[in-house]
Structures are given as C-alpha cells and as structure tokens.
C-alpha positions as CSV (number, residue, x, y, z in Angstrom):
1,X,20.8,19.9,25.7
2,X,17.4,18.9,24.1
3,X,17.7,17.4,20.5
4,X,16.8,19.1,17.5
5,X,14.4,16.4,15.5
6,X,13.9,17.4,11.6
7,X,10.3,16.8,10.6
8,X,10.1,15.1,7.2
9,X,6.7,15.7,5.7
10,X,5.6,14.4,2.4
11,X,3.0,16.1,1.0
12,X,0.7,15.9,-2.6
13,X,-2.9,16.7,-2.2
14,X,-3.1,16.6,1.0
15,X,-5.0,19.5,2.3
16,X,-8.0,18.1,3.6
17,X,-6.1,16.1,6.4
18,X,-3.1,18.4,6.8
19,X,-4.4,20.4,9.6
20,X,-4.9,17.8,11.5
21,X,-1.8,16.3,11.1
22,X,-0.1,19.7,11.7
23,X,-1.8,20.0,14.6
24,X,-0.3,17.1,16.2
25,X,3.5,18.8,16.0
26,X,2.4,21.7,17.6
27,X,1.4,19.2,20.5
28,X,4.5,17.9,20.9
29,X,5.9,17.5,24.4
30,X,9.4,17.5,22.9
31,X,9.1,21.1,21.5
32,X,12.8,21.0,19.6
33,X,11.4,20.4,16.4
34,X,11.1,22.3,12.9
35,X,9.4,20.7,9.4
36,X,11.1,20.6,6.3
37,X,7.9,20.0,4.0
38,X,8.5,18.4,0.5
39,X,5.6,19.1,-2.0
40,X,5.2,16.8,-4.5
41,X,3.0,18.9,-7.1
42,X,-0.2,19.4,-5.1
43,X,-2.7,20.8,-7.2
44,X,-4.9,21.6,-4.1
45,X,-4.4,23.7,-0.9
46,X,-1.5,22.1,0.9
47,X,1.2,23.7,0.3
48,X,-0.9,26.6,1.2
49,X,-1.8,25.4,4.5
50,X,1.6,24.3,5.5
51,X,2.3,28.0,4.8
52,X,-0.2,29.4,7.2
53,X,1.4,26.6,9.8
54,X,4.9,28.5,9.1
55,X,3.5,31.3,10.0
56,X,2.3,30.4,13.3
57,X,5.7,29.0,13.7
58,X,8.3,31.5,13.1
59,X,11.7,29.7,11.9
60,X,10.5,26.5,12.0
61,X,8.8,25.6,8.9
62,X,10.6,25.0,5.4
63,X,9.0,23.6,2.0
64,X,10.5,22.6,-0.5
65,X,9.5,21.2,-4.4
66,X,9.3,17.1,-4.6
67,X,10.7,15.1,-7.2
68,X,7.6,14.0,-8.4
69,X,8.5,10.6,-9.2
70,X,6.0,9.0,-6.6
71,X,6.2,9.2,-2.6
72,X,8.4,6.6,-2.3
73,X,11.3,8.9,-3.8
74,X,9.6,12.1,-2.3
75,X,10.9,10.6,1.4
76,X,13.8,10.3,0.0
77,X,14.5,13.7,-1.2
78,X,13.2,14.9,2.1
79,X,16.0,12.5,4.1
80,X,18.8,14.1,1.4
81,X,17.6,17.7,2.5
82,X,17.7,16.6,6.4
83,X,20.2,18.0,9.1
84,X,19.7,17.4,12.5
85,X,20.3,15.0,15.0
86,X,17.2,12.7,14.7
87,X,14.7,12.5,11.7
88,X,11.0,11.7,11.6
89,X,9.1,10.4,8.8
90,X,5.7,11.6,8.7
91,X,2.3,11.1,6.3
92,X,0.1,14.4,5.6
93,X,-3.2,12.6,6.8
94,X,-2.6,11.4,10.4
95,X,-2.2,12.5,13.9
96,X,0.7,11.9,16.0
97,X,0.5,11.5,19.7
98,X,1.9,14.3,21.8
99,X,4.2,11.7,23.4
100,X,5.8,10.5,19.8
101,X,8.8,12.6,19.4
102,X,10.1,12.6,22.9
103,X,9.3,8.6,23.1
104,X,11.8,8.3,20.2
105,X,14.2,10.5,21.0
106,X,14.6,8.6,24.4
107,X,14.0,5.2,23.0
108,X,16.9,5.6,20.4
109,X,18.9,7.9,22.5
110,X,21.7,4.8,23.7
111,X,22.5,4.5,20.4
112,X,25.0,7.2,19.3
113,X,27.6,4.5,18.0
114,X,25.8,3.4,14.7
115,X,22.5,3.7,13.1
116,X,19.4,3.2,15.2
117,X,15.5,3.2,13.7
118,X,12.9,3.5,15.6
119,X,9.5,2.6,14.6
120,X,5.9,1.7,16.5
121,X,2.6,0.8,16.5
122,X,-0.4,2.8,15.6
123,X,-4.0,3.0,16.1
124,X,-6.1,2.8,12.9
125,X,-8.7,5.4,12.7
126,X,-11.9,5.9,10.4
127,X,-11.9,8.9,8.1
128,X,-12.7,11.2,11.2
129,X,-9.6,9.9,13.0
130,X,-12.4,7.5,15.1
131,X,-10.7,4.8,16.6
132,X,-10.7,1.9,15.2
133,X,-8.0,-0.5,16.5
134,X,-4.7,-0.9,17.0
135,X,-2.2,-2.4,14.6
136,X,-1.2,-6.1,14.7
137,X,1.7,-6.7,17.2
138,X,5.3,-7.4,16.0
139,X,6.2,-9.9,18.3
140,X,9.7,-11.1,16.1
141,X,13.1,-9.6,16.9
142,X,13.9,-7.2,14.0
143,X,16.3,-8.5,11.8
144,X,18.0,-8.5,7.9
145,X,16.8,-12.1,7.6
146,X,12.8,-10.8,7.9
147,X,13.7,-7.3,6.5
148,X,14.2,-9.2,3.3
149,X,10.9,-10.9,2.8
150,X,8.5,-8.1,5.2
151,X,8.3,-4.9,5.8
152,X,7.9,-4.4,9.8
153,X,6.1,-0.7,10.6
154,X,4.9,1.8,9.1
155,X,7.1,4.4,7.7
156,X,5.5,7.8,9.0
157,X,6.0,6.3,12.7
158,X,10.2,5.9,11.6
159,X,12.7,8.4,14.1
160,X,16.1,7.6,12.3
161,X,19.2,8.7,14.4
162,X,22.0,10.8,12.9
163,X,24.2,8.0,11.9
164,X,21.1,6.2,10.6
165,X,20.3,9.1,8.5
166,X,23.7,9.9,7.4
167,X,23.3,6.2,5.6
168,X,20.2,6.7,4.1
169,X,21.5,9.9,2.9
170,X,24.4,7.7,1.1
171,X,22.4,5.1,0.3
172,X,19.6,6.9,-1.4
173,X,21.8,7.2,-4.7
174,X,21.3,3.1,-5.0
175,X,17.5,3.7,-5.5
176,X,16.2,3.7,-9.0
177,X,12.2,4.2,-9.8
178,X,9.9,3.6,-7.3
179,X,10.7,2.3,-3.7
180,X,8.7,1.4,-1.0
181,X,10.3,3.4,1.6
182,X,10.3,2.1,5.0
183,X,10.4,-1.5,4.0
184,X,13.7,-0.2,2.3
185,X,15.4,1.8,5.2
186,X,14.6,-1.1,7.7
187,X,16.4,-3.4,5.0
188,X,19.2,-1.0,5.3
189,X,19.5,-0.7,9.0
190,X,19.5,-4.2,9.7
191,X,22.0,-4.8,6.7
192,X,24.4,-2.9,7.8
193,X,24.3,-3.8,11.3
194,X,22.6,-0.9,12.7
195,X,19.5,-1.2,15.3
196,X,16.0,-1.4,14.4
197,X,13.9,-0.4,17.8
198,X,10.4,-1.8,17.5
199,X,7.8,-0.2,20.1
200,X,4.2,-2.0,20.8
201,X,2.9,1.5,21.8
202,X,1.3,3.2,19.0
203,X,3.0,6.6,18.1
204,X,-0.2,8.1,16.1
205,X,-3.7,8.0,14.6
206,X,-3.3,6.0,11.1
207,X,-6.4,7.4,9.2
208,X,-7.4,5.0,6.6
209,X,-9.9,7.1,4.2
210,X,-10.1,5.5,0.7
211,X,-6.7,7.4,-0.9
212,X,-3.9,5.8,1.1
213,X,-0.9,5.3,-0.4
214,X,-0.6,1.9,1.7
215,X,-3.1,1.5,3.7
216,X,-3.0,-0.4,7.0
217,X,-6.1,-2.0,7.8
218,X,-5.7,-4.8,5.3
219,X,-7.0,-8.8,7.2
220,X,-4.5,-11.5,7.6
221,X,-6.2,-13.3,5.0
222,X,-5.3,-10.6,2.6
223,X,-2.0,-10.0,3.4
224,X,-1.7,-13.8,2.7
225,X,-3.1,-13.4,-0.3
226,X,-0.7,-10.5,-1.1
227,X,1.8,-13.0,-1.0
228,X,0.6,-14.9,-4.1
229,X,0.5,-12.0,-6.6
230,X,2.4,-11.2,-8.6
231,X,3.5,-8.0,-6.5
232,X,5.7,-9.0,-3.9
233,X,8.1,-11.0,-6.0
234,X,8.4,-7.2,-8.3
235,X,8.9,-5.6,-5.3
236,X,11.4,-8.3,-4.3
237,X,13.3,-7.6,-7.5
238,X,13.4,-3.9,-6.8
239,X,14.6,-4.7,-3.1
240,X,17.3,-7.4,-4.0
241,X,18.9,-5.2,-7.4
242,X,18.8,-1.9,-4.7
243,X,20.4,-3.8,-1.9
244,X,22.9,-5.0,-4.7
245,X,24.2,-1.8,-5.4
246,X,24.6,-1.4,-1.7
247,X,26.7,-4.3,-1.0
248,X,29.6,-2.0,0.5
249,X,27.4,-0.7,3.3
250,X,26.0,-4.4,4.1
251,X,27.8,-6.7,6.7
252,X,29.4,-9.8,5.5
253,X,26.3,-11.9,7.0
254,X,24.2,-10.2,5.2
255,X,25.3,-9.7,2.2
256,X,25.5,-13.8,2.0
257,X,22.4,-13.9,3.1
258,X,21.3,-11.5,0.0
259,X,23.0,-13.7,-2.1
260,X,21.1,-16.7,-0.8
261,X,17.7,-14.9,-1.2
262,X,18.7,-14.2,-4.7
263,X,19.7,-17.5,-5.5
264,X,16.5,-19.5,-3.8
265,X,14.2,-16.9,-6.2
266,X,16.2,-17.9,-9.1
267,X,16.0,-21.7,-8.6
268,X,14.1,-23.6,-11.5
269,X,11.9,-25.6,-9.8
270,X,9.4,-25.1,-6.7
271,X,11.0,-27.9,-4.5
272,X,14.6,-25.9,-5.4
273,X,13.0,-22.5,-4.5
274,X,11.8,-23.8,-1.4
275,X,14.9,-25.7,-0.4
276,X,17.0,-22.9,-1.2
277,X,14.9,-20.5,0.6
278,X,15.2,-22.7,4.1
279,X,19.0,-22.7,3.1
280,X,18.6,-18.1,2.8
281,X,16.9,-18.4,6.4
282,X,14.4,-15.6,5.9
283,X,11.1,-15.9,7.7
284,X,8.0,-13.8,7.9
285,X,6.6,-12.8,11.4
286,X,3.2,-15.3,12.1
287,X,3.3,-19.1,10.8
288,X,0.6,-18.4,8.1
289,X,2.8,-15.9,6.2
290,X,5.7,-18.0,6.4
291,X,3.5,-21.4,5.2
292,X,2.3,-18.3,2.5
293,X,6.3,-17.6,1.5
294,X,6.7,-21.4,0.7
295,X,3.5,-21.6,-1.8
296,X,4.7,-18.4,-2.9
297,X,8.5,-20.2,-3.5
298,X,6.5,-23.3,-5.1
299,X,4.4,-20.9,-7.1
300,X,7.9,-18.6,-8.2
301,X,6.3,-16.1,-6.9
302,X,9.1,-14.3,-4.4
C-alpha cells in the first residue's frame, strides 16, 4: 500500500509565497498526502489561500489555529495534531521538488523498528525562487555528540517516521518558550538512539527574501562568528535544560554525554571549558567551527 504522509505547514503572514509553495504538493509524485495547516495569527491572506488550495483538494486540506508563541512552538503544535505514518515539516515560502516526498518515504522506509529522520539538502533561491546555489554539504555522520553543539539541516526538508513522530509527540511536553525546532528533533533522534538519514540531494527551493525566520545563505565566516555571540551559548542553555527533562527517552551514552556537555560549559576557567569539552567529545562538522567551539569554550561562550 502507498503511505499516507501528513503535511505540517506552518504558517503566519505568509501569503505572498504560499502559492508557490502549495503548488509544489500538488506536484508530488507521491500523491498520498493531505496538509494539516497551522496558522499562527496571520493578519494577511494566508489562511485564505490555503483555503482556496483545500478546495481544489477535496479532503485533503485541514487548518488549524497556532499557538502563537513563535514558529518554533507552532511545529510543534502541528507534530501533536499529526497522524499518519510519515510527517513532513514544511516552511510557507519555498518550493519542494516533485521528487521530495517519495525520496523520503523510500529513504526512511527500512526503518520501521525505531525512529528514523530524514532530512536533505536544498538549493538557495533569490526572492523569485532563482537559483542561487546549493547548500553546504554535510559530510559528518549524524550523531548526538554533533546534535549537541549544531544543528545539521534544515527543518522544512525533515520526513519523521511514525515512531519518530510518536517521540516528538511525547517529548514536545519538555519544551518550554521558544525552541529552535529541527536542531531540537535531530537532538532527540540521535539521543534516543533513533536514525538520522542525511541526503546530499536537495529536496526543495530555500527562498531567502529578507523575512526568514533562519535564513540559510549565511558565509562560513559568519557562522563562525555566530559562534562567539552570545547566542549560541542561550540557545545551548535552552537545549541542555530541554534535553534534561527528557533524560528518560535518552540512551545511557547519551545522557553522559549531556552530562559532560553540561559540565565543560560550567567549568570556571577557559583551559577547564576547553579540557572538559574534549573530555564531552562533541565536535562541529568543518575544522574552523570546531577551532570556533574552543574560542567560544575559552571565551564561556557555549
């Protein structure tokens, strides 16, 4: 039987790149889908236009009110409402290839016996969805120990598998305020022991236009950079008190490994940090990020 694959749209003000993005499920060679839409208090035409795509699409389309607490939270809501046997994350503004769905479905589909994500590449796009170029190429082997210190794709290319959903949906009760999303749900996979499947070919068009939430299109230098504010080490303490509260769903490796992270950011000096952060074994995925991570431990800023 062909599998049924929820569509998890997050939506707020969306409505001048929503058709496009509609557009691209409609393409779909995997045609098994339906869209569960969660609005997060659009003040324009979106939820509108995801109306007029229901009705194109008899049975198939379902919106629902967001949380409003940021769109971190709003994927989250959209995983809790989610029944089906695969789940894809999606963005409002971009446009999947017709290929994405089906390439997921069969990528993640000899994993039934614990939670499998799947996640890829995409090909950043100008305003006008004009290529730009692709994004940079994961070349590590997914694991908790980089989950804790970088994120690894983004999160509207993520296909989670039942079981992987079925955790998310338990584990989404942990997360308090804002979350980064798919930096979070790859933390969780590995953590527990689940799969995280990493494909080099891109799965959509990543618009970048000026309002993105995260954008993608950031240089190495910055994302070095990124390292030294103060930013990383708050989201680090978001990450570390969330996976704390999830310690019964982590594997005994890693939750010492957790427990190692924690205890290299709380070290007093920046020769401790650093020598307790060789000791946690985290890494980052190119050799300038990880030389970034130790000035960032001798600065206290992780």
């Amino acid at each position: 039987m062909t599998p049924h694959v929820q569509i998890l749209l997050a939506v707020h003000n969306g409505a001048d790149h929503l058709p496009d993005q509609l557009a691209s499920y409609a393409r779909q060679t995997l045609d098994t889908w339906s869209l569960i839409a969660s609005d997060d208090g659009s003040a324009d035409d979106s939820r509108a236009a995801v109306a007029r795509f229901g009705a194109a699409h008899p049975g198939r389309v379902a919106v629902i009110d967001g949380p409003r607490q940021g769109y971190g939270q709003n994927f989250l809501h959209l995983l809790r409402q989610a029944d089906a046997e695969f789940a894809a994350l999606s963005d409002q503004d971009d446009a999947w290839f017709p290929h994405h769905l089906a390439r997921a479905v069969w990528r993640l589909g000899g994993h039934t016996d614990r939670p499998a994500l799947y996640c890829a590449r995409t090909i950043l796009c100008d305003a006008d969805l004009r290529p730009l170029r692709p994004t940079r190429l994961f070349r590590g082997t997914p694991s908790f120990a980089h989950a804790l210190v970088q994120s690894l794709a983004g999160g509207h290319t993520m296909v989670l598998n039942r079981a992987a959903l079925s955790l998310a949906q338990d584990a989404s009760a942990a997360v308090e305020g804002p979350i980064v999303h798919d930096w979070f749900l790859y933390q969780l996979v590995t953590g527990s022991g689940g799969v995280v499947i990493y494909d080099p070919a891109p799965a959509l068009e990543y618009r970048q236009h000026g309002r993105n939430q995260i954008g993608g299109a950031a240089a190495p230098r910055h994302r070095v950079a990124r390292l030294l504010e103060g930013r990383f080490r708050r989201w680090n303490e978001v990450n570390i008190g969330t996976l704390q509260r999830l310690r019964p769903h982590l594997t005994a490796d890693a939750a010492d490994r957790l427990d190692r992270f924690a205890a290299a950011r709380a070290a007093r000096t920046g020769i401790g940090r650093l020598r307790a952060l060789s000791r946690a074994g985290v890494g980052r995925q190119t050799v300038p990020e990880q030389i970034a991570l130790y000035l960032a431990a001798l600065a206290g800023r992780i």
